[in-house]
C-alpha positions as CSV (number, residue, x, y, z in Angstrom):
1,X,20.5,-8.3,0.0
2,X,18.8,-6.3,-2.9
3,X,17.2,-4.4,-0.3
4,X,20.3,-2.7,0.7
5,X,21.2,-1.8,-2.6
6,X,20.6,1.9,-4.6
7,X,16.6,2.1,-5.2
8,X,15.7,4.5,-7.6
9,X,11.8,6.5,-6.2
10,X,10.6,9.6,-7.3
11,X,6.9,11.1,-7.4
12,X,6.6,9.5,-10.0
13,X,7.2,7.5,-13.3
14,X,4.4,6.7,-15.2
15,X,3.2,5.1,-17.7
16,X,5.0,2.1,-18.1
17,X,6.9,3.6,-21.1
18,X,8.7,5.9,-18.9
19,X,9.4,3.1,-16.4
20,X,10.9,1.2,-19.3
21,X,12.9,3.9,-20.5
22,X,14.2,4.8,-16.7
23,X,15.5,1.1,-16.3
24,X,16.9,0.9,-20.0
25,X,19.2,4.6,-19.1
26,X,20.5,2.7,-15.7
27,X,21.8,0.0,-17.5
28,X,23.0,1.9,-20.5
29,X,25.2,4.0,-18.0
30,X,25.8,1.5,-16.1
31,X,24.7,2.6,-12.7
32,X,24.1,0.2,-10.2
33,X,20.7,0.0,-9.4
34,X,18.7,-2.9,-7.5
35,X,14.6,-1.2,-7.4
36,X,12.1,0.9,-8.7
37,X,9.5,2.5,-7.0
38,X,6.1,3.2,-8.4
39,X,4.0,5.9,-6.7
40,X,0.5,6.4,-6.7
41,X,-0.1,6.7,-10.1
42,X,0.7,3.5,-11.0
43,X,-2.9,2.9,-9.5
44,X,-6.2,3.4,-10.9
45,X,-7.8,6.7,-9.5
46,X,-5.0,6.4,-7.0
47,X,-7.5,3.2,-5.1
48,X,-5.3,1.1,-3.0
49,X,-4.2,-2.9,-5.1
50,X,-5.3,-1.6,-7.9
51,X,-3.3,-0.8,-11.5
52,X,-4.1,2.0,-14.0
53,X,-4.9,-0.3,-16.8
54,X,-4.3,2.1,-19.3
55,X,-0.7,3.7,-17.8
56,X,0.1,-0.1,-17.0
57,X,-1.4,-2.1,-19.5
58,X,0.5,-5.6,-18.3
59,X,2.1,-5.4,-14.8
60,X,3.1,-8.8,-14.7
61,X,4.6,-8.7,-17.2
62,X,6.6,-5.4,-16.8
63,X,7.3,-6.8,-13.5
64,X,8.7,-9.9,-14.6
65,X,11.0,-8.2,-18.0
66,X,12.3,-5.7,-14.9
67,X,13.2,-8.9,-13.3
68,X,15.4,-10.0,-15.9
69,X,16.8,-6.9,-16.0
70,X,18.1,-7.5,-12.4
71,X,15.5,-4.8,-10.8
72,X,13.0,-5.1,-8.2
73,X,9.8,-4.0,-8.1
74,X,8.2,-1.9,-4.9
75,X,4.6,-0.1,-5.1
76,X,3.0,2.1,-2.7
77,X,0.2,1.7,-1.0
78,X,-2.1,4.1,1.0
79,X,-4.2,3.3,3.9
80,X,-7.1,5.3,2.6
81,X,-9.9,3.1,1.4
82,X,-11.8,4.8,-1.5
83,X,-16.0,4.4,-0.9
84,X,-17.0,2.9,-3.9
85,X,-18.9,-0.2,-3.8
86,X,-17.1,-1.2,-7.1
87,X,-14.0,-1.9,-5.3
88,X,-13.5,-5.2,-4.0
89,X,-11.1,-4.0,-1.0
90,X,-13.7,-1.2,-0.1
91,X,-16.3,-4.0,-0.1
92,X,-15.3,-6.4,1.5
93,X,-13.7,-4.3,4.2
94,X,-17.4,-2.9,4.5
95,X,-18.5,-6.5,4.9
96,X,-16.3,-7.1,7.4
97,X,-16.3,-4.0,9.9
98,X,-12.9,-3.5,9.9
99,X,-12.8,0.3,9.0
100,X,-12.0,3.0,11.7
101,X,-15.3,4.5,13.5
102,X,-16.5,8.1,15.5
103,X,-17.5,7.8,19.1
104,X,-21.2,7.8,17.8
105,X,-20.7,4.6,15.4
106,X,-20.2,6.4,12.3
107,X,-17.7,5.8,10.0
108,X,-14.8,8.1,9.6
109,X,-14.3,9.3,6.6
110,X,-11.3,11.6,4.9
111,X,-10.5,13.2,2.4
112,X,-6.7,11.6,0.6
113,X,-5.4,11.0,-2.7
114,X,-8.5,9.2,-4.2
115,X,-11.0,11.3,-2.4
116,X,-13.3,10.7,0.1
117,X,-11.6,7.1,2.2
118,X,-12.4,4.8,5.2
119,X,-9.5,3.9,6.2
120,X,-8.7,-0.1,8.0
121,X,-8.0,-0.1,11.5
122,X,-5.0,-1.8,11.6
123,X,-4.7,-2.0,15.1
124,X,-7.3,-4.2,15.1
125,X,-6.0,-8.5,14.2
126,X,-9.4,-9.0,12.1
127,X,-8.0,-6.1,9.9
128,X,-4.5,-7.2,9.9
129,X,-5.8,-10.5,8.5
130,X,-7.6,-9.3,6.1
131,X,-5.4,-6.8,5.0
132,X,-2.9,-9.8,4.7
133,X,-5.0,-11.3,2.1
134,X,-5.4,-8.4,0.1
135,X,-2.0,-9.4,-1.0
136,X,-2.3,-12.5,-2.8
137,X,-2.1,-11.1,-6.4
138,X,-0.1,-8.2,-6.0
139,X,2.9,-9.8,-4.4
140,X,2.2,-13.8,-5.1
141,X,0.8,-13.4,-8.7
142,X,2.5,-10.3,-9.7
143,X,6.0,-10.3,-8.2
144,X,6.0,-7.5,-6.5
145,X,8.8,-7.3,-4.3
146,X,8.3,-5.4,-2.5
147,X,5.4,-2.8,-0.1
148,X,5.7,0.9,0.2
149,X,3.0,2.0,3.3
150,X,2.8,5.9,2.9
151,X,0.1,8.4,4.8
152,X,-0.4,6.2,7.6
153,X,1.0,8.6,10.0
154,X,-2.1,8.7,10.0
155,X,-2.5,11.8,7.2
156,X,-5.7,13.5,6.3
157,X,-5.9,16.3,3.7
158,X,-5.1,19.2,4.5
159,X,-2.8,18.4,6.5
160,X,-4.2,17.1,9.8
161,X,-4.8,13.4,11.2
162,X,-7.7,11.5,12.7
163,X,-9.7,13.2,15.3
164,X,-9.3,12.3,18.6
165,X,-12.2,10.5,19.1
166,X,-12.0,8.1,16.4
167,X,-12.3,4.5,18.0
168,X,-9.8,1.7,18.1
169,X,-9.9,-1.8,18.7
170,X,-5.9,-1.3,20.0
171,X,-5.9,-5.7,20.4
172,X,-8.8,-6.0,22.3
173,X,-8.2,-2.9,24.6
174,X,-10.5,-0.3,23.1
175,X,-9.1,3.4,23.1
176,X,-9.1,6.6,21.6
177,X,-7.2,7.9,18.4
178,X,-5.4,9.9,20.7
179,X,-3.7,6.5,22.3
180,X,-3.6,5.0,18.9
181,X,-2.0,7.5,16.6
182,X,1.9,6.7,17.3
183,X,0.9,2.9,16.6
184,X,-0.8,3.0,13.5
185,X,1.5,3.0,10.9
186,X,3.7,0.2,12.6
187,X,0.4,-2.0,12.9
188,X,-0.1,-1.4,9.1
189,X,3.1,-2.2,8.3
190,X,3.1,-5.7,10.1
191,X,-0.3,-6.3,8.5
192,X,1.5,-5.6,5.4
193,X,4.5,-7.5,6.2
194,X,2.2,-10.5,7.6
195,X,0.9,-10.2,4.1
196,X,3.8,-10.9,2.3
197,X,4.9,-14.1,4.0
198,X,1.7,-15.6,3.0
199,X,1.3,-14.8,-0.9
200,X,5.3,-15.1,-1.2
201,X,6.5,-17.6,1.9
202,X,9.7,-18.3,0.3
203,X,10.9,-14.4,-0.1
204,X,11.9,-12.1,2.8
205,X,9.7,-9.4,2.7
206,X,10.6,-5.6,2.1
207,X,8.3,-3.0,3.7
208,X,8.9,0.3,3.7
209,X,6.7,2.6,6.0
């Protein structure tokens, strides 16, 4: 039912001070409000299931005293992978060949808000499982409520997409980017969706694409 309700999102409170503050004015006038959306820079160097330690020094906890305050929690999430071995999800996606390819093997790589990305693709069920998993802090430890999925039109900087002849696994029926584009974003927001009924089973979950 929350999900219906007024949710506050803007680009973009930070740090968790002013995130405070925001919730603490709502109530003070009371204005009905159910959610609060955290853009990207609620993440560290804007890397996908990670937090800015230092903006949010306790998201749990922030999550949970929202909570009590009767809001909801959504975060957005990017489909552009950073490259950086440090990064578990860049990692293991690496591990796991589930990134997006040229016609000639290569990796495709982009330029989005962290910089230079792989990016999942999610029309692919290996990467929509394991995108699934990525989940299991964020939304089962955490209580995040619920998904934001933004720039998986799919969006490249400046302005452009994927080129045509970036490869897709499209369920088994390999094709072309330029079959694929229209069907991204929906596959990545099942695999998110598919994500949230395993780290939370008894909560609806709220995607937003």
């Amino acid at each position: 039912l929350w999900a219906l309700g007024y949710h506050q999102s803007k680009w973009s409170y930070y740090p968790e001070s002013n995130v405070n503050a925001l919730a603490a004015e709502f109530r003070n006038r009371r204005i009905t409000c159910d959610a609060i959306h955290l853009d990207i820079h609620h993440m560290k160097q804007y890397q996908a299931l990670t937090w800015d330690r230092v903006r949010f020094p306790d998201p749990p906890g922030m999550i949970q005293r929202l909570g009590e305050q009767g809001f909801k929690v959504v975060t957005i999430i990017d489909p552009g992978i950073k490259i950086n071995p440090d990064n578990y999800v860049w990692r293991s996606g690496l591990e796991k060949n589930v990134f997006c390819r040229r016609h000639d093997g290569a990796l495709l790589e982009g330029e989005v808000w962290p910089g230079t990305c792989t990016f999942p693709d999610f029309t692919n069920p290996t990467t929509r499982s394991w995108w699934a998993a990525l989940f299991s802090r964020q939304v089962g430890e955490y209580g995040v409520r619920g998904i934001w999925t933004d720039m998986n039109e799919p969006a490249l900087f400046p302005d452009r997409t994927f080129p045509d002849d970036t490869r897709h696994n499209y369920d088994g029926f390999y094709c072309s980017h330029l079959k694929a584009h229209n069907i991204y974003g929906q596959c990545m927001a099942k695999a998110t969706r598919l994500g949230m009924e395993i780290a939370a089973p008894q909560r609806r979950p709220f995607v937003l694409s």
